[in-house]
C-alpha positions as CSV (number, residue, x, y, z in Angstrom):
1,X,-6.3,-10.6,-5.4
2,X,-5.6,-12.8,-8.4
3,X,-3.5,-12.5,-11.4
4,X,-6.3,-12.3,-13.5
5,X,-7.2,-8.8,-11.3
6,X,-4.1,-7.2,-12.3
7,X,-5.6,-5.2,-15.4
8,X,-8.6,-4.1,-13.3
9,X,-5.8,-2.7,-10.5
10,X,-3.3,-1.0,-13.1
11,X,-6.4,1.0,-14.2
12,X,-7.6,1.7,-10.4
13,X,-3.8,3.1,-10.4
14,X,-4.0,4.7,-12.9
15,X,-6.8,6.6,-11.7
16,X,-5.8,6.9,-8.1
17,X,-1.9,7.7,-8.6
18,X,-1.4,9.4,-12.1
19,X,1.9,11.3,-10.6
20,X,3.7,8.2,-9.4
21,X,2.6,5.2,-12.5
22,X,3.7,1.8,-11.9
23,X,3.7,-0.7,-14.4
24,X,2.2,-3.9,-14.5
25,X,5.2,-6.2,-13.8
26,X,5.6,-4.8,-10.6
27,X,1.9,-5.4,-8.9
28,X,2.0,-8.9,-10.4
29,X,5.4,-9.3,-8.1
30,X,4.5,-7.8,-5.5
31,X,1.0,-10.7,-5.5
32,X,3.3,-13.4,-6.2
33,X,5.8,-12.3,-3.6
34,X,2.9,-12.2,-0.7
35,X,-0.5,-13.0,-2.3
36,X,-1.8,-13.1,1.2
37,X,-1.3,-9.5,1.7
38,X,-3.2,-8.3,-1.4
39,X,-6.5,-7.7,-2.1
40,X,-9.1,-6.3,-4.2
41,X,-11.8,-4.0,-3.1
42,X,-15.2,-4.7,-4.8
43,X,-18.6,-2.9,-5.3
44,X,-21.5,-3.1,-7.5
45,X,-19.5,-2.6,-10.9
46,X,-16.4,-4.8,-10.0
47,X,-13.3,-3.9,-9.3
48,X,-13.3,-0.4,-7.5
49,X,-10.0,-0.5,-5.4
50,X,-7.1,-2.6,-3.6
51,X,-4.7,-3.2,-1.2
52,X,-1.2,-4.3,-1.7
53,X,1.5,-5.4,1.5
54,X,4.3,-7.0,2.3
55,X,7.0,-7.6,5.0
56,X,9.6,-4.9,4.4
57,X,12.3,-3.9,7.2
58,X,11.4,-0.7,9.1
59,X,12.4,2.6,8.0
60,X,13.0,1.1,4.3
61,X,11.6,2.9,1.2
62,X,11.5,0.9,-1.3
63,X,11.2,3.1,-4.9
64,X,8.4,3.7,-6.9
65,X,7.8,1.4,-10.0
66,X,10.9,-1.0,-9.6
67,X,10.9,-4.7,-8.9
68,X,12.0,-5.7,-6.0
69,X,13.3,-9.2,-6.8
70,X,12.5,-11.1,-3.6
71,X,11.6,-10.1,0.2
72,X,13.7,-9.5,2.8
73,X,14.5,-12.0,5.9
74,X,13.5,-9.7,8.2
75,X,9.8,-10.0,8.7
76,X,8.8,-7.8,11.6
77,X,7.2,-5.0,9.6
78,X,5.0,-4.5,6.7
79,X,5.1,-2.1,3.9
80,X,1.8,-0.8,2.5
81,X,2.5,-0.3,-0.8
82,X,-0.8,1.2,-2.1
83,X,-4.3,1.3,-1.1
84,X,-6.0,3.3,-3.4
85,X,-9.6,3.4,-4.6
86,X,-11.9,4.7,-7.1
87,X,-13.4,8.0,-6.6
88,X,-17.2,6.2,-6.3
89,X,-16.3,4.1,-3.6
90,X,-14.4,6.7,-1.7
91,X,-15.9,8.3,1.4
92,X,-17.6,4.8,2.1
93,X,-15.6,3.0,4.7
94,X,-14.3,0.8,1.9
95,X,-10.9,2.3,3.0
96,X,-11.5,1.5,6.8
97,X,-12.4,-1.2,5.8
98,X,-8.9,-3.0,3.5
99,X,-7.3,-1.1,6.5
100,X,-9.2,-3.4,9.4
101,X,-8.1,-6.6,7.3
102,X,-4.7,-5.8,7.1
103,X,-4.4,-5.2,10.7
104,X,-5.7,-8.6,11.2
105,X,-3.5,-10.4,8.6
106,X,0.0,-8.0,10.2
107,X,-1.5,-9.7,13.8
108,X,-1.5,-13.0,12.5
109,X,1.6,-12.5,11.0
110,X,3.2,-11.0,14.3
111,X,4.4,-7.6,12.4
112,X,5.4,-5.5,15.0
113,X,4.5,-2.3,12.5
114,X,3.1,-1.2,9.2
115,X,4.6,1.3,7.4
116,X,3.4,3.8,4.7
117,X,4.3,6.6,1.9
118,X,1.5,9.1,2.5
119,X,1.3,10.4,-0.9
120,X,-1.3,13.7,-2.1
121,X,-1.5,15.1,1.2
122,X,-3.3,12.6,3.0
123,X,-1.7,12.3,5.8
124,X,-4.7,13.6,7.8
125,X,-6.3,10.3,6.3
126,X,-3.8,8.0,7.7
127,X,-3.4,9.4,11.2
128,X,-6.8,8.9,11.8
129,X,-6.1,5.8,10.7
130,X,-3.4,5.4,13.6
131,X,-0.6,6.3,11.5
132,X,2.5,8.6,13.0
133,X,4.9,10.6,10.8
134,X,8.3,9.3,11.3
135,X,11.5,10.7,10.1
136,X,12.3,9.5,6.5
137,X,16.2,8.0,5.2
138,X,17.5,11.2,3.4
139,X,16.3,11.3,-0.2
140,X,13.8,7.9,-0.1
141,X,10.7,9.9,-0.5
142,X,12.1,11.8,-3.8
143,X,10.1,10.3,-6.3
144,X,7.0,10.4,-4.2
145,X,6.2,14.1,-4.5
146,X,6.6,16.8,-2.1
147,X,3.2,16.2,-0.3
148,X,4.8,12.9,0.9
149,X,5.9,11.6,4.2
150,X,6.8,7.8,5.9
151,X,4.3,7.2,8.3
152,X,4.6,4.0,11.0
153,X,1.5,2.8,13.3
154,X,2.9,0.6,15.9
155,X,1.1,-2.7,16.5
């Protein structure tokens, strides 16, 4: 992902998470804060998803649409902060697929974890995925809806 991506993945958010908008300033921070843990997902047309990580402690939530102003020291685990997708490329392994390179890039990192909001029910999604619910910090999942729940896979 590149800054000059960022329009093309505030309208795949749009799109993907119309519940929980973010605005623009924050996915440009998040790439500048760990470029090498955001991606884009391409097809045919262009831009038809992406990826967005970075090192976050474990069991920390950050909230929805706020900046986070720098990361934290600790660097053991990652955050996956969205990976969403248009719904033309969904059902195609694109998913699998961000997922696979992520893994790589937390290995090379040595992240002990990733961590996740499952948001609109898909849970089922992520645990085949290798993701386990794990008990939430009271309140931290508020503004994600009631479908949502912190998920961990181990590494």
């Amino acid at each position: 992902m590149t800054a000059a991506d960022l329009d093309d993945v505030v309208a795949v958010a749009a799109i993907a998470f119309p519940d929980h908008p973010e605005g623009r300033a924050c996915f440009a921070e998040r790439l500048a804060l760990c470029p090498q843990l955001c991606f884009v997902l391409e097809d045919e047309a262009g831009i038809a998803g992406y990826l967005i990580a970075y090192p976050w402690p474990a069991g920390a939530i950050p909230p929805l649409d706020t900046l986070l102003g720098a990361l934290p020291d600790e660097r053991g685990a990652l955050y996956l902060h969205d990976l969403a997708l248009l719904p033309r490329t969904r059902r195609q392994g694109r998913a699998a697929a961000g997922i696979t390179l992520l893994l790589e890039r937390a290995r090379a990192l040595a992240a002990s974890r990733i961590a996740l909001v499952s948001v609109k029910a898909s849970a089922a999604f992520w645990e085949a995925q290798g993701f386990r619910t794990v008990e939430a910090p009271p309140g931290k999942l508020a503004s994600y809806g009631d479908a949502a729940c912190y998920m961990q896979r181990i590494l």
